[in-house]
N, C-alpha and C positions, 0 to 999 in steps of 0.2 A: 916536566912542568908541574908546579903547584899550581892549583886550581882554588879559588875563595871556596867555592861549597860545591860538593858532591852529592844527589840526590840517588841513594844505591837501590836494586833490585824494586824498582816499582813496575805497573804497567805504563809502558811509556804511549802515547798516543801520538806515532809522525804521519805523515801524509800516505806513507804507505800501507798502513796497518797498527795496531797495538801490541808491541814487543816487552815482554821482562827484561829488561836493561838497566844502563844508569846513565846520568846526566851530570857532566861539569860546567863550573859556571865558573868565567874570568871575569874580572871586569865590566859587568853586569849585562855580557856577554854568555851566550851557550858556546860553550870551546870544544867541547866533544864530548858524543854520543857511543858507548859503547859497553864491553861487558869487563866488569873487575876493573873500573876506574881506580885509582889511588891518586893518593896524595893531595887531601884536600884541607884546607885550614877547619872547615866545618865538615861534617856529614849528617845528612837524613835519611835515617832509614824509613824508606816508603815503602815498604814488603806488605802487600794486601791493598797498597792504594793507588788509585788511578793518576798516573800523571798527565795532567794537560795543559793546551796552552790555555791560557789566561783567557778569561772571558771578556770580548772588547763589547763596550756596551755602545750600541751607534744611536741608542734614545734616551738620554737622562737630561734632564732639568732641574738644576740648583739655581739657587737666589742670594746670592751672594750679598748684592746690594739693593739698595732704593728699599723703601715702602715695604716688600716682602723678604723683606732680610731675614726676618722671623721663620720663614718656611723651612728651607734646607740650602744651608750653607756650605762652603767648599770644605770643611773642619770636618761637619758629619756627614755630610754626602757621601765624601769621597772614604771616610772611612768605611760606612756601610758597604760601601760600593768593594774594599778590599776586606773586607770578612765574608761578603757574598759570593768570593772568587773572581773579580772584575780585577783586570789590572790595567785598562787605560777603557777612556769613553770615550764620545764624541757629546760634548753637551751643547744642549739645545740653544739656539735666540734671545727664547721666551723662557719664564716667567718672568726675570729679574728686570726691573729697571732702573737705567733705560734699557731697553732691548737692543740686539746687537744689531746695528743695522749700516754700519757704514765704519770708518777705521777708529774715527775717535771711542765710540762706545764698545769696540772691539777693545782695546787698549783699557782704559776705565777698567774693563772686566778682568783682565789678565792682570791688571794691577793690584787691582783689589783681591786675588787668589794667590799671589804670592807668599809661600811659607805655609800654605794652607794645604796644599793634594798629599793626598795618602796613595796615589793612584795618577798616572798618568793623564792628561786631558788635551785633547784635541777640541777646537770650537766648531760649532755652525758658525755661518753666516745669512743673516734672515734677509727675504725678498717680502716688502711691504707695502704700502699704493702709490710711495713717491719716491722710492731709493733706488730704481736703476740706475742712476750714473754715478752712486756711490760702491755697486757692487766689488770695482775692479779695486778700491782700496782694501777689503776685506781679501780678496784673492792673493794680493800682494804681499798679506801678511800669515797665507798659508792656512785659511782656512779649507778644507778640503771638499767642502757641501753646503748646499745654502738650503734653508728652508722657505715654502711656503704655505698659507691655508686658504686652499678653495674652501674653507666652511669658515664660520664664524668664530671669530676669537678677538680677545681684546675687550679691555673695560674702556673706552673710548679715552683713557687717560693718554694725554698726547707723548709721553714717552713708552707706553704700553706699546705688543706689538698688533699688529692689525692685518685682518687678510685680504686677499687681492680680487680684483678682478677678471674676466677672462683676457680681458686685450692688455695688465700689465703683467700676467702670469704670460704671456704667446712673447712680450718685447721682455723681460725678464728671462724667459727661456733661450731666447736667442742669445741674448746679452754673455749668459753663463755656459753657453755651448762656444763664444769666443774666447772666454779665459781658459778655456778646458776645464773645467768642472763640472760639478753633477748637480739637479735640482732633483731637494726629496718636498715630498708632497702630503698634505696630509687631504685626503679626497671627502669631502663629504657635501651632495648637495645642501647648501645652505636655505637658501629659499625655502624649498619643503620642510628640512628639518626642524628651521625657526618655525615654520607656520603648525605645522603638527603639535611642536614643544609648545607654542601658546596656547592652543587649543587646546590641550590635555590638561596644561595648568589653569584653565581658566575655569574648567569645570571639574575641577577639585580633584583630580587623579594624582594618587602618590605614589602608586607601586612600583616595584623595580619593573614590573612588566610593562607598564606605562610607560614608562620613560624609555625601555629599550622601543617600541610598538613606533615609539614616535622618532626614532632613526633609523624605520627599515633598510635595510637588506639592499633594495635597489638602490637606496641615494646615496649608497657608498659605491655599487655598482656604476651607474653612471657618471659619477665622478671621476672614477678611476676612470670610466673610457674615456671621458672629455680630456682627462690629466694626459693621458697617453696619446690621443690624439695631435694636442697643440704642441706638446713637447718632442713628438717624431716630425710635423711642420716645422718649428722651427732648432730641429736637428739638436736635441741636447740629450743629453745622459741621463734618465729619471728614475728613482728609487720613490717608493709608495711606501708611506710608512703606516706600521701599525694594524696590516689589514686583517679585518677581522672576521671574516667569511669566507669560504671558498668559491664563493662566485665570483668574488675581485677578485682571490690569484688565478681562478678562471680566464680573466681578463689580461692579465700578466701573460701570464703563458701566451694567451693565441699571439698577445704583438710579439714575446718573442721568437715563434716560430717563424714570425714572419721577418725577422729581421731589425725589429728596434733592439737600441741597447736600454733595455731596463732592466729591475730587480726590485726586490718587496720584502718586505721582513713581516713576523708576526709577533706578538709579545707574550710573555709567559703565562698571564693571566687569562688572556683567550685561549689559552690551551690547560687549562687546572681550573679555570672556574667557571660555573653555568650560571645561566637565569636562577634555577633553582637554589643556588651557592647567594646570588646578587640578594635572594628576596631573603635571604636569612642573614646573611653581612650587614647587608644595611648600606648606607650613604656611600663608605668604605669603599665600595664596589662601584662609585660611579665612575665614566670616563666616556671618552669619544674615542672612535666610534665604540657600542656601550660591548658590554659580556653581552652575548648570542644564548641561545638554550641549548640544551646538550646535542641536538641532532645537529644543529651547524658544529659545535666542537668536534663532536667525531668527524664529518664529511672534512672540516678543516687538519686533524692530526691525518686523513688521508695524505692532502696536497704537503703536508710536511714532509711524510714518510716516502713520497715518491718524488721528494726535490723541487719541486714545483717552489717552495719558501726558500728564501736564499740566505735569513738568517732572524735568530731569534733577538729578540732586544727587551731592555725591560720597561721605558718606557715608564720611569720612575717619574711621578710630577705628583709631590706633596705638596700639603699645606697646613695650615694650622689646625686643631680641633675646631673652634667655630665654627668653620666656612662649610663643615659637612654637616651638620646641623641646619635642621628646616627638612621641608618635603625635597624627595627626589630631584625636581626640578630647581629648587633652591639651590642644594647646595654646590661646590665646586666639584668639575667632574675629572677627577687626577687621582690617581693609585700609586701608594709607596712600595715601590718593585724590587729595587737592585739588590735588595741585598740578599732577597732569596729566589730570583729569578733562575741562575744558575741551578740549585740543590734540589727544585722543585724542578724544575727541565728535565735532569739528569735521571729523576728517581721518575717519573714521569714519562722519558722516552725511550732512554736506555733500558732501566730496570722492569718497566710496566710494558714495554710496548716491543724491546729489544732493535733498538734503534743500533744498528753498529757504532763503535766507540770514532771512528774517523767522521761520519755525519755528524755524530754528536758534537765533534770537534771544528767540525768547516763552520757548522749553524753558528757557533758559539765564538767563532774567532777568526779561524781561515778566510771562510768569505766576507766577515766586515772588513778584515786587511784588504785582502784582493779588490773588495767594490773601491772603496775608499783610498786605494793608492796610500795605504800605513805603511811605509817600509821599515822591514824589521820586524814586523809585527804577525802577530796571529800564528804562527807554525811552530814549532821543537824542532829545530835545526839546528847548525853550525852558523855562526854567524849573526843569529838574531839575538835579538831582545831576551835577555832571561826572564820573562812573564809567564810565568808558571802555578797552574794551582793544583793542589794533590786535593785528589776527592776521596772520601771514605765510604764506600760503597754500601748497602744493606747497614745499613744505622743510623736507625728510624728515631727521631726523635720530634716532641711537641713542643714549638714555636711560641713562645712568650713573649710578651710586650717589651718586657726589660731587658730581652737578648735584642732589641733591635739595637744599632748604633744611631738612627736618625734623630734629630731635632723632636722634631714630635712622634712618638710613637705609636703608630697607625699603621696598619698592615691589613691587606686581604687575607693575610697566612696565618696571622695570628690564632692558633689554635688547633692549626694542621698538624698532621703528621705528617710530617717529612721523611723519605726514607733515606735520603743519604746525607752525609755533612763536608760540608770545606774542613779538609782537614790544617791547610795551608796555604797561604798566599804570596808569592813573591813577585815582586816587579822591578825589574831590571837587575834580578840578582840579592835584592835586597826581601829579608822575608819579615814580610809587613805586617801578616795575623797567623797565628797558632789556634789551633783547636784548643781550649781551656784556659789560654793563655790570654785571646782577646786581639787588639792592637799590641803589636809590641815594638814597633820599629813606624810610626808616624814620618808623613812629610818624607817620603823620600820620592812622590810624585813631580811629574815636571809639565807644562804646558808645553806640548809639543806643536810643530805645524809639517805640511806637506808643501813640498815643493810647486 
């Protein structure tokens, strides 16, 4: 057989272990795995680099359309998103609108990305205060997850998205335990949080320690229990997104001992940056739920390194320069992630902390496939997706503004030393970024759906 591209003598990372091997790619298929492939139209020699699967990102946010078009579109989203080792996501509801909340604005969105993905894309579908009995159209057309916010979100603009209450979060949860689906959550008491957040701004507090003080620790905690709660009544699948402390995957854990089916992700930035990191960054560093101080990072890379986090995300939600401008409280609270959420993970878990190369691999891709029902996706195997990224181990370099690919250039990383690099990016066979090289193979991304 000729094979399109042969990937020779890398470390390869399968489900079993991480072997020196090589990899053939048909028809933007993996055709076989083994030692002294031949006969390939292309070859890469990967000799010194890690081969893995593609990092599936299950938290990014582009704005394709409406009002914040401006932020990050499908064009730069998704390129950054395939320079940073990402080769399919799952993108959010929210920011874009209209927000995705029923089939027509499903459609809208996937229209308006046409010709645009560098990168594979799978959608959310959003649960909001009046769209339960719009959910089952969005199901229909194979979105695989739907989101919703127990905390506050939305500028009240009527195609904006908006979060819910308890009693449409409990008939919403139901609703999505009939289609077979999954509801992910984003947990944060609202009530306190707002009332804290007034109260800090109203008597002139700006600090990053301020604004973190004012979404303690608990009212993410009880959120998550309340989330977990109504969602095992009314019998559905929950994924927690974004947790940021180990007291919620605390939480996590005990329901799943007990028998709920959920899972939780944590994002790259709660694990590389601190309070102390937030009050030197600046605005950059805002988000919900916010960076923690260094003694929750560590207790939190604990519940990582013992599985407890079922997978890492980045959790990318940009916006324009303005909007981080003002105090703390002012500005918007979204961090541009994807593209170095990967290299920063890797040098960070692997390199710093020796995370074995197969955990590194499930966080990053295995277990998004497997929660999310991606088939094809997330493994080096026979059979799947050729979504592959070669990393370049120990090659530390400093992050600039103008290696980003995003829209606006804004980054928590900006300025980091990163220890390792994307050496390569391929999705479905096709290789979309080179180290030096940049973008070189655009748009061979597709919107995909689950059955």
């Amino acid at each position: 057989m000729t094979y399109d591209l042969i990937i020779k003598n890398g470390k390869v990372i399968l489900e079993t272990g991480a072997v020196e091997t090589d990899v053939a790619i048909k028809d933007g298929k993996i055709a076989a795995i083994g030692f002294n492939l031949e006969n390939g139209k292309q070859t890469i020699d990967a000799k010194g680099l890690i081969v893995s699967p593609g990092m599936i990102d299950a938290h990014m946010h582009l704005t394709e359309m409406g009002p914040r078009s401006d932020w990050e579109g499908y064009e730069t989203g998704t390129r950054a998103a395939a320079k940073g080792g990402i080769t399919s996501c799952i993108e959010m509801p929210l920011n874009q609108m209209p927000a995705t909340v029923d089939g027509k604005t499903l459609k809208m969105k996937l229209d308006a990305g046409q010709g645009k993905l560098s990168i594979d894309v799978y959608s959310f579908g959003g649960l909001v205060q009046n769209n339960v009995s719009k959910l089952h159209e969005m199901a229909e057309m194979g979105v695989p997850v739907f989101k919703c916010f127990i905390a506050t979100c939305g500028s009240g603009h009527p195609e904006d998205f908006s979060d819910v209450d308890d009693f449409v979060y409990y008939e919403g949860a139901k609703e999505i335990a009939r289609l077979n689906k999954i509801l992910a959550v984003h947990a944060e008491n609202a009530i306190i949080c707002d009332e804290l957040g007034r109260i800090a701004k109203e008597s002139g507090q700006t600090s990053a320690k301020s604004y973190v003080d004012s979404r303690p620790v608990f009212t993410e905690v009880e959120a998550v229990r309340r989330a977990l709660y109504l969602a095992d009544v009314a019998g559905c699948q929950l994924h927690v997104c974004h947790v940021s402390c180990p007291e919620a995957v605390e939480e996590v854990t005990r329901a799943r001992q007990a028998g709920q089916n959920v899972t939780c992700e944590t994002c790259g930035h709660y694990l590389a940056v601190d309070l102390d990191d937030f009050e030197k960054i600046g605005n950059a560093a805002k988000c919900s739920p916010p960076i923690r101080d260094k003694d929750n990072q560590v207790r939190l890379w604990e519940k990582v390194m013992k599985g407890e986090v079922d997978l890492v995300a980045s959790d990318h939600s940009p916006c324009t320069p303005n909007l981080k401008e003002g105090t703390v409280f002012e500005a918007w609270g979204g961090i541009s992630a994807c593209q170095n959420t990967l290299d920063v993970f890797f040098d960070e878990a692997v390199q710093k902390r020796n995370m074995p190369l197969t955990q590194f691999a499930r966080l990053i891709a295995g277990n998004p496939a497997k929660i999310f029902h991606l088939e094809g996706k997330g493994t080096i195997e026979v059979g799947n997706d050729a979504d592959i990224v070669l990393i370049k181990p120990n090659s530390p370099y400093v992050l600039k503004a103008e290696d980003l690919e995003y829209r606006n250039k804004m980054s928590v990383y900006v300025g980091r030393k990163i220890g390792a690099q994307v050496a390569a990016t391929i999705v479905r066979g096709n290789v979309v970024y080179e180290l030096g090289k940049g973008i070189v193979n655009p748009h061979k991304g597709k919107f995909l759906k689950t059955r």
